[in-house]
N, C-alpha and C positions, 0 to 999 in steps of 0.2 A: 504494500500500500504506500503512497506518496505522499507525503505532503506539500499541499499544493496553496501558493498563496495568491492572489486578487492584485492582478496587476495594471488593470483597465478594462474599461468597458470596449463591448467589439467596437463600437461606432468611435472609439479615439483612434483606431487604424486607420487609414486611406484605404479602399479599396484597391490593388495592385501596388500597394506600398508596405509601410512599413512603421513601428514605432521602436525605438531604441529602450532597450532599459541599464541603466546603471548599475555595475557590482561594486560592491568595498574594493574586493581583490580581481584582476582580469579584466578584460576587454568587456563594453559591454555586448548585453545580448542585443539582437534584430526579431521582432515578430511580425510577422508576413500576415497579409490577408490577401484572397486571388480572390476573381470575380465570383464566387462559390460561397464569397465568405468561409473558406479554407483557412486554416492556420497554422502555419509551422513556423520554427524558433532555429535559428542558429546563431551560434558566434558572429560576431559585426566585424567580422575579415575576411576579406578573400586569400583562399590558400596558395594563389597566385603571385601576386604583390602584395598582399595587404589591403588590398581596399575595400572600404567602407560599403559593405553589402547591403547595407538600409537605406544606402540613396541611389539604389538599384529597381529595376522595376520586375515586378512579378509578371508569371507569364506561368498563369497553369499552375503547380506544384514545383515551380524553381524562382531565383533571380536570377537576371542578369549583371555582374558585376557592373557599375561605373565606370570602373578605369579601363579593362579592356576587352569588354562582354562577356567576361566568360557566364555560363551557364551555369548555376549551382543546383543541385535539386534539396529538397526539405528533404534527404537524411543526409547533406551536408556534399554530397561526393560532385564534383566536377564531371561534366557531361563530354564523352568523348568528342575529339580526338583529346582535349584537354586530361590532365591527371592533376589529381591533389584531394584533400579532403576539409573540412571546415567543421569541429564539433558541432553537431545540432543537442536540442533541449527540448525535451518533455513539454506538451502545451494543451491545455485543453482549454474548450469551451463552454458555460455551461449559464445559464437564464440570463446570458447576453455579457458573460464576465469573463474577461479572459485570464488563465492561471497558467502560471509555471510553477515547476516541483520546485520549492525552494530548497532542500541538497543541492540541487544540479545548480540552481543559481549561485551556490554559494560555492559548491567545491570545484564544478567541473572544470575542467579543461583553463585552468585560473593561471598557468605558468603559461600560457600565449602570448606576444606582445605582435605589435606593428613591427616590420622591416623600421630600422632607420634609412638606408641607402643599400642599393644592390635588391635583386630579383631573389624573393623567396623559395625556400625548395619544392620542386616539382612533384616529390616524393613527400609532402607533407603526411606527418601522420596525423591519422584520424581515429579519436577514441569516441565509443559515443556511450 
């Protein structure tokens, strides 16, 4: 069982957007809403460069990065011919409130940072 906490109501997403949430420790998270009113949560990086996955646009059950399209799907993994991976996070919806496990907000994937300079590895690992 999860424990799950109350992180906004669906209608503070954009539809084919995103809202950013802040951690104490780590990068923050990105949650996604598609035309479906769908929801998934990942890391707010791309495991390409770095970039900023929330000012990316939805498209279905993925993003597209910002900086240089890549494709990401909600469980994180880069859409071929691309390789990498991006921790995703537990999301659910429920009488219009959207929730994340707060474990994963707190402990997951918390040693991530941004590139400073230079091209991220291609081979990203990915824990989910």
């Amino acid at each position: 069982m999860y424990d799950w906490i109350a992180i906004c109501a669906l209608d503070d997403i954009p539809r084919l957007g995103a809202r950013r949430v802040a951690r104490e420790n780590g990068l923050d998270v990105a949650i996604f809403r598609n035309e479906a009113d769908g929801l998934f949560a990942l890391l707010d990086r791309c495991p390409h460069k770095g970039g900023p996955l929330s000012q990316g646009i939805v498209l279905g059950n993925s993003v597209a990065c910002p900086l240089h399209n890549w494709s990401i799907g909600c469980d994180g993994h880069a859409a071929a011919p691309d390789e990498g991976c991006t921790p995703s996070f537990r999301v659910k919806l429920e009488e219009g409130l959207v929730y994340l496990d707060a474990e994963q907000l707190a402990e997951h994937a918390t040693g991530q940072t941004r590139p400073i300079a230079g091209p991220v590895s291609r081979k990203t690992a990915c824990t989910h």
